[in-house]
N, C-alpha and C positions, 0 to 999 in steps of 0.2 A: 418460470415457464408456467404455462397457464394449464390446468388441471386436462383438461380435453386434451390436450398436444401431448403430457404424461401419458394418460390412458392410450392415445393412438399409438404412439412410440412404444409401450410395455406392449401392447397385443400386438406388434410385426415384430417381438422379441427383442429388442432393445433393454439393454440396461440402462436407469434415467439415473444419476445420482450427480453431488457435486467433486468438483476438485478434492478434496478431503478425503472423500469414500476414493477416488480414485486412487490418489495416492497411498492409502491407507493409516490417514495420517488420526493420531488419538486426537482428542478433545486440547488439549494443551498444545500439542503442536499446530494444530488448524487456529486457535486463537492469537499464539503467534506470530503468525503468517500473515494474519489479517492485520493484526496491528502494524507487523512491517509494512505493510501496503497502505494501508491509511498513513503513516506516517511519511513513507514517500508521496502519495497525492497529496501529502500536505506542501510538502516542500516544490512542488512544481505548483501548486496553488498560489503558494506565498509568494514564489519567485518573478510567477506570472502577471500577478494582482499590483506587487510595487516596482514593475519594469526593467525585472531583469533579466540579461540571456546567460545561457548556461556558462557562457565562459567569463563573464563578468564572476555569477556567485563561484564559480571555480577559482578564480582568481582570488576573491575573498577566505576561499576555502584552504589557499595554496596546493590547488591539484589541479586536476586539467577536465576541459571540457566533456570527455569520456566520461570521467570518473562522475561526474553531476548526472550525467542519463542513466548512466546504472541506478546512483540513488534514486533517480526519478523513477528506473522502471520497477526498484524495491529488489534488483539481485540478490543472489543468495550470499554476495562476498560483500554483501552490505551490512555493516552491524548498526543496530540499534543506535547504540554510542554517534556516530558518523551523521544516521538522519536527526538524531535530535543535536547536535552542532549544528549540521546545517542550516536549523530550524531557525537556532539562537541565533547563528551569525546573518540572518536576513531580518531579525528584527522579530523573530515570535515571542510570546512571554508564554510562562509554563501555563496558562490558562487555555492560552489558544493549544497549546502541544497538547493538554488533556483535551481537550475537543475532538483534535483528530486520533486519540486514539476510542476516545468514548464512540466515536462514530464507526470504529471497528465493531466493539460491543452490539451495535445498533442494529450494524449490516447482518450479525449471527442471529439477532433475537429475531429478526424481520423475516 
């Protein structure tokens, strides 16, 4: 949000903050979060990029087409464990996995 939209929003009394504050989530759990998230855009990135549809990589995954949109939307019944399988079994190497979690990192410092 661009500084001037902050300022108008704080003086009609708005509180401006991110998901995190809103939540009231610490430093550790907000980095978390992000990295689940990047981890799921990774997996619908990858899925999308070598021509797959959800229930094709659901099939590779032995689960069903649900279960891939949750990982895609980064649910909370989603564990770490689960998006980085997914990752593997569509063909990512741990180079590319560290990308999309560095690109969590990236989004915090920005």
């Amino acid at each position: 949000m661009n500084e001037a939209k902050r300022k108008r929003l704080e003086q009609a009394g708005w509180a401006v903050g991110d998901a995190a504050q809103f939540l009231e989530l610490n430093e550790h759990e907000a980095r978390f979060v992000e990295m689940k998230l990047a981890l799921a855009a990774g997996v619908r990135q990858k899925r999308e990029r070598i021509g797959l549809t959800q229930t094709s990589l659901a099939e590779r995954l032995g689960s069903s087409q649900s279960r891939v949109a949750k990982i895609e939307a980064g649910d909370r019944s989603v564990s770490i464990d689960l998006l980085v399988r997914s990752l593997l079994t569509i063909g990512a190497n741990p180079a590319e996995i560290a990308q999309y979690i560095k690109r969590a990192g990236a989004t915090r410092a920005a």
